[in-house]
C-alpha positions in Angstrom: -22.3 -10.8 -9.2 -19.5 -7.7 -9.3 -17.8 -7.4 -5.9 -19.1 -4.3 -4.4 -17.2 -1.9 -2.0 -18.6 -1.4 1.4 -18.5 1.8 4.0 -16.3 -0.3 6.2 -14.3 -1.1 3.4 -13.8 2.9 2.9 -13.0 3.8 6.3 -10.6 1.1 6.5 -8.7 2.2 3.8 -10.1 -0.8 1.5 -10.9 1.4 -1.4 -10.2 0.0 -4.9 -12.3 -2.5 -7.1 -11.3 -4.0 -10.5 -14.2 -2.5 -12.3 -17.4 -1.4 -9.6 -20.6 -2.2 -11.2 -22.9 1.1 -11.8 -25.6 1.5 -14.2 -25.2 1.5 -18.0 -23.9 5.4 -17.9 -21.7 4.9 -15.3 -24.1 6.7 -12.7 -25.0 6.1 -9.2 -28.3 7.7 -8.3 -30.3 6.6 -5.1 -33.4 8.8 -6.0 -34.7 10.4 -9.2 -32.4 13.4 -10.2 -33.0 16.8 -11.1 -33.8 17.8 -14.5 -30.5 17.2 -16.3 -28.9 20.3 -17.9 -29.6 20.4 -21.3 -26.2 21.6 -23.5 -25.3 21.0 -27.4 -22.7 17.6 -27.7 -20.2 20.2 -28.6 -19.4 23.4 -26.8 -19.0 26.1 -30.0 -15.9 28.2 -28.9 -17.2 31.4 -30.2 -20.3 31.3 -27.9 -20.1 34.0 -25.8 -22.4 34.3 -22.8 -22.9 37.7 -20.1 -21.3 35.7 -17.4 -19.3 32.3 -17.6 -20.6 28.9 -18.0 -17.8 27.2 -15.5 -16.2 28.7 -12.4 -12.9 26.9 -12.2 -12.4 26.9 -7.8 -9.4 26.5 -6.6 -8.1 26.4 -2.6 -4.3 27.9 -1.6 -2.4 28.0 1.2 1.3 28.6 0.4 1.1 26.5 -2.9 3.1 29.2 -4.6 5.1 26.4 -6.3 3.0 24.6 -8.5 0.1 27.0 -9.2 2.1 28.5 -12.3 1.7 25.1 -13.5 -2.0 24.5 -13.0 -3.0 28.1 -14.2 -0.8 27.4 -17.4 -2.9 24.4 -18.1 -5.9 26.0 -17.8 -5.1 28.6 -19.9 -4.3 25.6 -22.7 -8.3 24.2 -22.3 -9.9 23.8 -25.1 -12.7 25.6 -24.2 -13.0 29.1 -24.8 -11.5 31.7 -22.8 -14.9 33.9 -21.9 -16.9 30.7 -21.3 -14.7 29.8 -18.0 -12.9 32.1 -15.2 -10.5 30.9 -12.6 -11.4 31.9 -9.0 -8.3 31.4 -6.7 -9.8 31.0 -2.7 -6.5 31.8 -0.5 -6.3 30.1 2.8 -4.0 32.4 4.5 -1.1 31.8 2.2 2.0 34.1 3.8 2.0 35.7 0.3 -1.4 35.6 -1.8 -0.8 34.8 -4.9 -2.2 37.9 -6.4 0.0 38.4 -9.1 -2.0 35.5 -11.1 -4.5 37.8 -11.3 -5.8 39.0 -14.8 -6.4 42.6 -15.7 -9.8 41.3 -18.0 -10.9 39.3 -14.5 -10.4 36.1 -16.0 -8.2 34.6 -13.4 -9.0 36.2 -9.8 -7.6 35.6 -6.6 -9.4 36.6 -3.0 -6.9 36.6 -0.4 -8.2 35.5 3.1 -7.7 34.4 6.4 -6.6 30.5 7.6 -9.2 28.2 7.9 -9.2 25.2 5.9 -9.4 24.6 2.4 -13.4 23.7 2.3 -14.4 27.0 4.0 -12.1 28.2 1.4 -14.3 26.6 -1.6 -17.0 28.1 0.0 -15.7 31.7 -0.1 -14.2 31.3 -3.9 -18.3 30.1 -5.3 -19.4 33.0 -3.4 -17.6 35.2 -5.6 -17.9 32.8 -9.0 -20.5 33.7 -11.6 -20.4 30.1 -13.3 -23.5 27.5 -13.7 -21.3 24.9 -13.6 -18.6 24.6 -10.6 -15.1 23.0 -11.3 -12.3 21.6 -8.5 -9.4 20.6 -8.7 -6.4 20.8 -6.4 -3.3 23.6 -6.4 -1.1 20.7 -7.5 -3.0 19.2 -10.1 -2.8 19.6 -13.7 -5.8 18.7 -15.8 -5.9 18.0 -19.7 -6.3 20.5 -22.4 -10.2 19.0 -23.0 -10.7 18.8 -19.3 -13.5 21.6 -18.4 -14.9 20.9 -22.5 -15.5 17.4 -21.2 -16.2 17.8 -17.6 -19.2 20.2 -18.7 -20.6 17.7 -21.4 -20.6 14.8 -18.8 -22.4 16.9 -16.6 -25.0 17.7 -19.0 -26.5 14.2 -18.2 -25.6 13.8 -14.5 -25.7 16.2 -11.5 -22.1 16.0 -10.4 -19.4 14.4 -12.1 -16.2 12.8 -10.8 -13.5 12.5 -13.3 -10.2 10.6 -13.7 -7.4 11.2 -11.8 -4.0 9.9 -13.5 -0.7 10.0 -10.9 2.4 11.8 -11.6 5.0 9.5 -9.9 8.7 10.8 -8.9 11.8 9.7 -10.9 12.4 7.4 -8.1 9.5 6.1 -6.4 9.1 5.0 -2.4 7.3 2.7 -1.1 4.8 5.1 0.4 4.0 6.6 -3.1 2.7 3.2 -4.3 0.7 3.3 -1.0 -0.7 6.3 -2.0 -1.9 4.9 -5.0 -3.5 1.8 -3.5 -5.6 4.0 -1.2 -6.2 7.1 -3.1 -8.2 8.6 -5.6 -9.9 5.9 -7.5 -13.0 7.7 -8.3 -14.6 5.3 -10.2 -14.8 2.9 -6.9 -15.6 6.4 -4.8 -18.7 7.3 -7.1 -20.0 3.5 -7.2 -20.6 3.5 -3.2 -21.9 7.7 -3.7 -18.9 10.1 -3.0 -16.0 11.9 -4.1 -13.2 13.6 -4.0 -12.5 17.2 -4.8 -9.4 16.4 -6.7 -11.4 16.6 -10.1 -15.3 17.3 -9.5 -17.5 19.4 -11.4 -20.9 20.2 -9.7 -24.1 21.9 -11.1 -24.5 25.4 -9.5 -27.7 25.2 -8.3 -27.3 22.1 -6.5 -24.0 22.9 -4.8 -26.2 26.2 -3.6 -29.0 24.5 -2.6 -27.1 21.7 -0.2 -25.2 25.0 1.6 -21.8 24.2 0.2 -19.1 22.0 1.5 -19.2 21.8 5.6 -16.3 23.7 6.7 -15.8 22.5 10.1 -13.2 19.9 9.2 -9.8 20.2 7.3 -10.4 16.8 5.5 -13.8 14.9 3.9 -15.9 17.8 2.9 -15.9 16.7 -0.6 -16.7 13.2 0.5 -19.7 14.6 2.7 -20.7 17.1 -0.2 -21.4 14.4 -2.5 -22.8 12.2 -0.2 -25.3 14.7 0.4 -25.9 15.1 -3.0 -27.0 12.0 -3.2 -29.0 12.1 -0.8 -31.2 15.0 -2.1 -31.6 12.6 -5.0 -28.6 14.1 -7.4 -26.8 11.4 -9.9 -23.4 11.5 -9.5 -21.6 10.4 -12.3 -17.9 9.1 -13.2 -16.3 10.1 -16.3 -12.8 8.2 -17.5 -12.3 11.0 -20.3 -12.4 13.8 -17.7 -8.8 13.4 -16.5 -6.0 15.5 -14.6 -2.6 14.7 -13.2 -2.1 14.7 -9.4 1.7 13.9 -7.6 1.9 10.9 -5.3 2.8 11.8 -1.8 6.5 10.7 -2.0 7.3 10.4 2.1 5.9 8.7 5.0 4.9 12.1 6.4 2.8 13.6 4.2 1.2 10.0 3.6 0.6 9.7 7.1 -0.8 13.4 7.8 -3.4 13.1 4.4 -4.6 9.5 6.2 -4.8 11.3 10.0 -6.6 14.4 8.1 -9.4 12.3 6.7 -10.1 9.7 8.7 -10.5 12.6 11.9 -12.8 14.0 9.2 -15.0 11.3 8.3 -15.1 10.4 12.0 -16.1 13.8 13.3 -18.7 14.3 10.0 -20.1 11.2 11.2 -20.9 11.7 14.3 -22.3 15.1 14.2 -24.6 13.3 11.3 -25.5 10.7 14.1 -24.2 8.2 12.4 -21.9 4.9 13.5 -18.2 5.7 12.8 -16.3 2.3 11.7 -13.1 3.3 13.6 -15.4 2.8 17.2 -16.4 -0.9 16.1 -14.2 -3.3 18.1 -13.9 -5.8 15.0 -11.8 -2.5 13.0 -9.2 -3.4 15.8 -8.2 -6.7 14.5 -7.4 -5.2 10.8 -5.5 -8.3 9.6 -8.7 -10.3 9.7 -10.8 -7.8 8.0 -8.4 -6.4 5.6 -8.2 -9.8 4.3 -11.5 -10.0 4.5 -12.1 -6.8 2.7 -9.7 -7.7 0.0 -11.0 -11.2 -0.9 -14.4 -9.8 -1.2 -13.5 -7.2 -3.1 -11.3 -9.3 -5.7 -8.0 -7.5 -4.7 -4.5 -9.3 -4.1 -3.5 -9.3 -0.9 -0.6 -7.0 -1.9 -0.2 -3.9 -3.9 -0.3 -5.1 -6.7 -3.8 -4.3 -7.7 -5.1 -3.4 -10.5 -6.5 0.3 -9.8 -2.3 0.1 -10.3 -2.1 -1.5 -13.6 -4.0 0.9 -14.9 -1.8 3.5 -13.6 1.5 2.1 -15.5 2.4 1.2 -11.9 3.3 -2.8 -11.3 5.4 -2.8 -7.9 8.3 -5.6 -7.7 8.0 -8.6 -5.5 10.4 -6.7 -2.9 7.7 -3.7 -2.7 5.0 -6.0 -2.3 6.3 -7.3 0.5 7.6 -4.3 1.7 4.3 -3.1 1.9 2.4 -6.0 3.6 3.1 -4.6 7.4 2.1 -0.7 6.3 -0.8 -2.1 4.5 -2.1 -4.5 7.5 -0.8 -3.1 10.7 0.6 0.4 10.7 -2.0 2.0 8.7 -5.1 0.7 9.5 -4.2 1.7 13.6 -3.3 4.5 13.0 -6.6 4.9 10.3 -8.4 4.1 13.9 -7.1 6.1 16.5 -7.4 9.1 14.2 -10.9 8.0 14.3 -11.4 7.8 17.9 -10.0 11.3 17.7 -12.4 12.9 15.0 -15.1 11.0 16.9 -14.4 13.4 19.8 -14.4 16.2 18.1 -17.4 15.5 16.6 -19.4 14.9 20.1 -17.8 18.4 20.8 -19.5 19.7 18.2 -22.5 18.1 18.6 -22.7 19.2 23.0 -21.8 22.8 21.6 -19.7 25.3 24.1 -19.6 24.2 27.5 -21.6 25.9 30.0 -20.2 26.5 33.4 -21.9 28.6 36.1 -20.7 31.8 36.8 -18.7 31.6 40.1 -19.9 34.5 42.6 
């Protein structure tokens, strides 16, 4: 039998198989799904349609940097101009990006106030016209074929998850290869039923029916989407062909803040979904034990080396590996709980609702 990921294993940063074991077209389904979406093999570039087939979504907060980038690959897909627009979400950027904006409305961009980058999503498929919805991040930069192939994948699945590929500095750190091991492997993600925003295309008229992403967290909304998807009875499906480019976070910083973000986030989702966050079980406190535990069962090395990296063109160097073995078994997964403990309290917050204190006379 295939060594299967577990919730646990999630939570406690244990994310990446070999090869996860799904059904024959690479989808995960827990109920029956809805009517698939029926659409030719091939999307005919001179097909033009009274509104757009895909809304392209993307959240910004000061990301001024790399969105030329991102909108310059878009502009190079291989699908036709009028069957996609690009709806930019700002998240209280100092300076909105407006000047991406297209005269013909192709590319538009909806400044707005700071709240996080779901309730941002949310705002930017208000104002999309598409049946088909398509995230990625401000840093990413997708293939030429990635919206032709992200829409064919999702003509026989509900939401698709595609590949994300790592763009690695000149000189990688320690904590980049880190953020490889414990990142994006959306193959493993789909197998246990979620996601991550990073590359996920999403049928309209599911994503409107579930009430969009739950804004009341910075990080895990697209984790919580898709699981919710699921549970409606929506196939989620992972494509390898569908593929964009995302950096590795090169410092212990940024590493560290993405890990506190989304662990506080799956806690506090949790817990306002009354359910049993891992971070509050007493045997996630001795991680050595059950990282190794996790690891074996899963048919991972003890080190790094894994092969989610392999097949990344990433093979770390005996001084990496162990280099690594104290983030990987002590540093992270402690700090992976406590930022738990913390989203656990903010999600029984949420859940008691504003305080009530008597009036004093």
């Amino acid at each position: 039998m295939s060594p299967r990921a577990s919730r646990s294993d999630l939570a406690s940063g244990q994310t990446h198989l070999p090869r996860p074991k799904m059904n024959a077209c690479g989808v995960v389904s827990r109920r029956p799904s809805f009517p698939p979406l029926h659409w030719p093999a091939e999307i005919a570039a001179e097909r033009m349609t009274s509104h757009p087939l895909v809304s392209v979504v993307l959240p910004v907060r000061d990301e001024a940097d790399v969105l030329p980038a991102l909108v310059d690959a878009l502009e190079k897909q291989t699908m036709s101009r009028v069957q996609f627009e690009v709806v930019i979400a700002d998240d209280g950027s100092a300076q909105p990006p407006v000047d991406l904006a297209t005269d013909d409305g192709h590319i538009r961009v909806l400044p707005g106030t700071a709240v996080n980058s779901y309730a941002a999503r949310n705002r930017g498929v208000s104002a999309a016209g598409g049946e088909v919805l398509a995230f990625c991040d401000a840093d990413c930069i997708p293939e030429p074929d990635w919206l032709e192939r992200g829409v064919i994948a999702l003509g026989s699945g509900d939401v698709v998850a595609g590949r994300v590929r790592f763009i690695l500095p000149e000189r990688r750190t320690l904590w980049s290869l880190i953020d490889i091991d414990t990142s994006k492997n959306q193959e493993l993600l789909v197998s246990i039923g979620v996601a991550e925003t990073a590359n996920l295309f999403v049928r309209r008229e599911l994503f409107d029916q579930l009430g969009g992403f739950a804004a009341d967290s910075s990080a895990y909304g697209d984790y919580d989407l898709v699981e919710r998807c699921v549970e409606l009875g929506a196939s989620v499906r992972y494509a390898d062909n569908v593929v964009v480019w995302h950096p590795t976070r090169e410092r212990a910083t940024s590493l560290l803040n993405a890990q506190w973000e989304y662990c506080r986030g799956y806690a506090k989702r949790t817990v306002i979904r009354r359910r049993q966050v891992e971070g509050l079980k007493l045997r996630n406190w001795v991680p050595i034990v059950q990282l190794v535990r996790g690891r074996r069962r899963n048919g991972l090395p003890l080190t790094i080396a894994t092969p989610w990296l392999a097949r990344n063109g990433v093979h770390p160097t005996w001084k990496e590996r162990l280099l690594a073995l104290p983030l990987m078994y002590i540093v992270l997964p402690y700090w992976r709980n406590v930022a738990q403990v913390v989203g656990a309290i903010d999600g029984y917050r949420h859940r008691s609702g504003p305080s009530r204190r008597p009036r004093r006379r």
